[in-house]
C-alpha positions in Angstrom: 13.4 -30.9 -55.2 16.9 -32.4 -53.6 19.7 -33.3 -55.0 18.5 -37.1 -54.0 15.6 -36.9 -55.8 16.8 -34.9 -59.1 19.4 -38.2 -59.2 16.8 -41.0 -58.5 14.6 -39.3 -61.3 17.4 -39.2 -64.2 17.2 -43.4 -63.4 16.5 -45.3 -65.8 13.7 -45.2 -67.9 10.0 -45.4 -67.6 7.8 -44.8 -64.6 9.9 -44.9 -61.5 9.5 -46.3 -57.8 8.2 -43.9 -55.2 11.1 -42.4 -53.2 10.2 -43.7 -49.8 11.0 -41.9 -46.3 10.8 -43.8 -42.8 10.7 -42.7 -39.5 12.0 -45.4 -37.6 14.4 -45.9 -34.6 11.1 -46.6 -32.6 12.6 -49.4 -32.0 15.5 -49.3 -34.4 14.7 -53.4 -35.1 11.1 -52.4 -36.0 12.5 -49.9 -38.5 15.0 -52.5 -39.7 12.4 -54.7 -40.2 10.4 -52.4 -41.9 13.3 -51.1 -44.6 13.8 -54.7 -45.9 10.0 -55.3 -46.4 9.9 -52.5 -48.1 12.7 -54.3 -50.7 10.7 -57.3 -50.8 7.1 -55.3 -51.6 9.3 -53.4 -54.0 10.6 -57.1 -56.0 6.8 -58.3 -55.5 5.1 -55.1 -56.3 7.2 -53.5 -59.4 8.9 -56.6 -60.8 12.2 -55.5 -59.1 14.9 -57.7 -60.6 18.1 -55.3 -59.9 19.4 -52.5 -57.9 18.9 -50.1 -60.2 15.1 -51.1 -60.4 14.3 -51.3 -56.4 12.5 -48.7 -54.8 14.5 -46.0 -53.0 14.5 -44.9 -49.2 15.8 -43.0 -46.6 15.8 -44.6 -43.2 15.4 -42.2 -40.4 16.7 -44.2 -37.5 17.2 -41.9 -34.1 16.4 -44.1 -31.0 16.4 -41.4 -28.8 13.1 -39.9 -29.7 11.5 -39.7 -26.5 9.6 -43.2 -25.7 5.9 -43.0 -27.5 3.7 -44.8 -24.4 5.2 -42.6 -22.0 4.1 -39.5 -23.3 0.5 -40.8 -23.7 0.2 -42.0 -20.1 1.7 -39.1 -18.3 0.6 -35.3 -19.8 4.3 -34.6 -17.7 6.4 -37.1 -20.0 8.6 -35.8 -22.8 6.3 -35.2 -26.1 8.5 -37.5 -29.0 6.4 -34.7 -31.3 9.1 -32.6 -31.6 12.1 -35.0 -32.6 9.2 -36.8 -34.9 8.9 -33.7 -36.8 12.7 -33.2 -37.3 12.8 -36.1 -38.7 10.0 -36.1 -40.8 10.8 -32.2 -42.3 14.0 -33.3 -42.8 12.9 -36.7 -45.2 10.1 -34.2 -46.8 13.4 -31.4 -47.5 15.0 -34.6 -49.2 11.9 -35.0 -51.8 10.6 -38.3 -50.7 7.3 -39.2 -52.7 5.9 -40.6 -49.8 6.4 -41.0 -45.5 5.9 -44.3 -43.6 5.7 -44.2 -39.4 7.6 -47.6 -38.5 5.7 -47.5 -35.4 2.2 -47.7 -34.6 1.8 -45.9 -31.5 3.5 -42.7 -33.3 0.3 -43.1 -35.1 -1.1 -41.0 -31.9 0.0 -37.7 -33.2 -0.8 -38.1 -37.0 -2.6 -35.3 -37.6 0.2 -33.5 -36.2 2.9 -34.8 -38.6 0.7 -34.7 -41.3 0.4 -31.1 -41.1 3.9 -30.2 -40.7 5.1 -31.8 -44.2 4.1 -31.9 -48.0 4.8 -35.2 -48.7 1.9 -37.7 -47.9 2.0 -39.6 -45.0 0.5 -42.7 -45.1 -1.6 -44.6 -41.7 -0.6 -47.9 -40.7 -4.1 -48.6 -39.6 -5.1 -47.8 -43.2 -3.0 -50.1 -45.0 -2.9 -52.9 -42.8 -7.1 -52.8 -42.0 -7.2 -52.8 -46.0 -5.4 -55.9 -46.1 -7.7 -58.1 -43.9 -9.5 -60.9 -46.3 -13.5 -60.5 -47.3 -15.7 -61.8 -45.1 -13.8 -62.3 -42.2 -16.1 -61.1 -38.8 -13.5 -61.0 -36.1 -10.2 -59.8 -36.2 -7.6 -59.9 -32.9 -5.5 -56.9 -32.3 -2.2 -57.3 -30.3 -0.6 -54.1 -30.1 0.4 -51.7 -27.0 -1.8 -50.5 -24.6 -1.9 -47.5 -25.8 -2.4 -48.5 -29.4 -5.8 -50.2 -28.6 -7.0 -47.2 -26.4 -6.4 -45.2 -29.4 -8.9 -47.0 -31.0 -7.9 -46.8 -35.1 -7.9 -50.2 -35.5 -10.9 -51.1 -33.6 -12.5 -48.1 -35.9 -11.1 -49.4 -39.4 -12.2 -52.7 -38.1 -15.7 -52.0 -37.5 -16.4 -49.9 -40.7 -15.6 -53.1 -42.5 -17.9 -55.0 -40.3 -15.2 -56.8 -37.9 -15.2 -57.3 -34.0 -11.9 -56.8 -32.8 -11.1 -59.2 -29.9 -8.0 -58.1 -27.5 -5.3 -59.6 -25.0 -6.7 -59.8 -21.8 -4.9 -57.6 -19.1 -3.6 -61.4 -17.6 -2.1 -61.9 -22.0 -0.7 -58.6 -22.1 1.4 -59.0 -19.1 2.2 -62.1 -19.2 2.5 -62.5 -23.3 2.1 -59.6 -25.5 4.3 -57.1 -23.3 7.4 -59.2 -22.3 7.7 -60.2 -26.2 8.0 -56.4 -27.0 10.2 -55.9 -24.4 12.5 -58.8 -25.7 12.9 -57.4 -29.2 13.9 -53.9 -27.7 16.5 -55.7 -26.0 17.3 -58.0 -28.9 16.3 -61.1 -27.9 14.0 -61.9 -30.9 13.4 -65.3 -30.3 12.5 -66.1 -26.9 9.3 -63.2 -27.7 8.2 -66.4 -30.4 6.1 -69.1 -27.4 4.9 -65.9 -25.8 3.4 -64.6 -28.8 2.1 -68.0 -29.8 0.1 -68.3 -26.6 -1.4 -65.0 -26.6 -2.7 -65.7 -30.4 -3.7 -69.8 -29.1 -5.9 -67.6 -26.5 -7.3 -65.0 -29.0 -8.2 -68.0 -31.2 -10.4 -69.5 -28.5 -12.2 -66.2 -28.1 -13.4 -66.5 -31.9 -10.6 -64.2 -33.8 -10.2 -65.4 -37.2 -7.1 -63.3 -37.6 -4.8 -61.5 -35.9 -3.3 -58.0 -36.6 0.4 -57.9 -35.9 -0.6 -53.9 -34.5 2.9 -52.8 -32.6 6.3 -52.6 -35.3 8.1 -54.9 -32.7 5.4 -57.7 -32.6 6.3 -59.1 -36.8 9.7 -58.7 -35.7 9.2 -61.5 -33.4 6.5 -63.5 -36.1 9.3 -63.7 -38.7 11.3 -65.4 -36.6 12.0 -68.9 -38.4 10.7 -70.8 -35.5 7.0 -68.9 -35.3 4.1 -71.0 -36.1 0.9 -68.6 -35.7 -2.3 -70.5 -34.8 -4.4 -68.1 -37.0 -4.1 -66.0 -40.6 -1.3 -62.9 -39.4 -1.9 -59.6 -40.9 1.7 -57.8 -40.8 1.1 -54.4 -40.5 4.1 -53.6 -41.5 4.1 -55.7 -44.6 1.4 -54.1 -45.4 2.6 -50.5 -44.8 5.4 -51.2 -46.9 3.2 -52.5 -49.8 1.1 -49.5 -49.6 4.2 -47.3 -50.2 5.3 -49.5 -53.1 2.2 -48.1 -54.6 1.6 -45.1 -53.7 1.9 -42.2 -56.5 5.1 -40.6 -57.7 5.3 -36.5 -57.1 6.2 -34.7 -60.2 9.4 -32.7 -60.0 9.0 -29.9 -58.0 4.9 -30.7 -57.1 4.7 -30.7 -53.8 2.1 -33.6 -52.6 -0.2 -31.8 -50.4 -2.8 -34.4 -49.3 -2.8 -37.7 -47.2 -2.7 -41.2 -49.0 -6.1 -41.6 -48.1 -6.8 -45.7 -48.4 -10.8 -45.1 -47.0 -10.1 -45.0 -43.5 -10.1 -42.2 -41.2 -8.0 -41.3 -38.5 -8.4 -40.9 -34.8 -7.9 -38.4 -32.0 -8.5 -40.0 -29.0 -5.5 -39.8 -26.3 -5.3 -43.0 -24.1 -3.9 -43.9 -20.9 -1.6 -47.1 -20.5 -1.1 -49.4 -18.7 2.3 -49.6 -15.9 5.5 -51.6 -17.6 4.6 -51.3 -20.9 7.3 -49.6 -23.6 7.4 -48.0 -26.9 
């Protein structure tokens, strides 16, 4: 074990929060964004009242991992592989308890990460599909392009016994694609209307709730100013929760499995769409 984790584990007393590592930077907001939800799952989750009781992370935040979308639409592109697994064997050397991928298109080479690396790393698919209320039948997915050829949602989705309903090629242009863009440039708010329509149109299509699938798109639904026309399932809320709960190594164990929430995972490699980013 580290010298991090040998210090977080003489803490206190009693059983102590997971030691948490993100990859992030992809975008660095969405990795941002995901850090301080984990801080609020860790005061909701573990009772978190002071420093000293929060749960501990390292935030892995390199923007210049090569662009995620890219790579899946052109065989040609830069793989971001490589600088995703510097990253993540550098968090595992540092003892973390558990890995969250602050972007769901990295998602695209899980099995990949997963094998490089002891600690677990947990799916954003899994956590978020397990978050979607009982008995809801259809459930609307905005996410990249590539993310919804990938298919793990739609997957999760349908073992539960949803239909996932999608942005049309008209939303995603129009909507879904310039209010990434916008939060990649730091202009969080004006991504809010955009967003709004596309989930006004997805409504009208019969989705009873919408999966905030792409780390950028909650970015832009937090905004004070967002009024979402149906229930939002944050998937990175919900990664962050899973964290929270996930189990504690022992000193010196290493964790040798995936946090396996009930959901598989899948290796289909899509093509995308022009103008899109990630």
């Amino acid at each position: 074990m580290s010298d991090v984790s040998t210090v977080i584990g003489h803490i206190g007393t009693g059983r102590r929060p997971p030691f948490v590592g993100i990859l992030g930077g992809m975008g660095p907001l969405a990795g941002v964004d995901f850090a301080a939800k984990l801080v609020e799952a860790g005061a909701r989750v573990c009772g978190a009242s002071r420093d000293q009781e929060q749960v501990p992370f390292v935030l892995w935040s390199v923007p210049q991992i090569p662009p995620r979308v890219d790579a899946l639409a052109d065989a040609a592109a830069p793989s971001p592989l490589p600088a995703m697994i510097v990253a993540l064997e550098a968090l595992d050397r540092l003892g973390v308890d558990v890995i969250a991928v602050a972007c769901n298109t990295a998602h695209a080479w899980y099995g990949e990460m997963v094998a490089r690396v002891d600690a677990p790393i947990i799916h954003i698919a899994d956590a978020a599909v397990a978050t979607v209320p009982d008995g809801v039948k259809c459930v609307a997915l905005m996410a990249t392009t590539a993310t919804q050829e990938l298919g793990f949602y739609q997957e999760r989705l349908a073992r539960r016994g949803m239909a996932t309903v999608l942005p049309t090629e008209d939303e995603m242009r129009d909507l879904v694609k310039p209010a990434i863009a916008m939060v990649k440039r730091g202009i969080v708010k004006d991504g809010v209307p955009l967003l709004e329509r596309a989930i006004v149109a997805l409504k009208a299509r019969g989705a009873e709730a919408v999966v905030l699938g792409c780390t950028e798109i909650p970015v832009v639904m937090s905004h004070e100013s967002a009024r979402p026309a149906l229930r939002v399932i944050d998937a990175t809320a919900a990664l962050a929760e899973a964290c929270v709960r996930a189990p504690v190594r022992a000193q010196g164990e290493p964790a040798g499995h995936v946090v396996d929430l009930g959901q598989s995972v899948s290796t289909h490699t899509p093509g995308q769409a022009a103008g899109e980013v990630g």
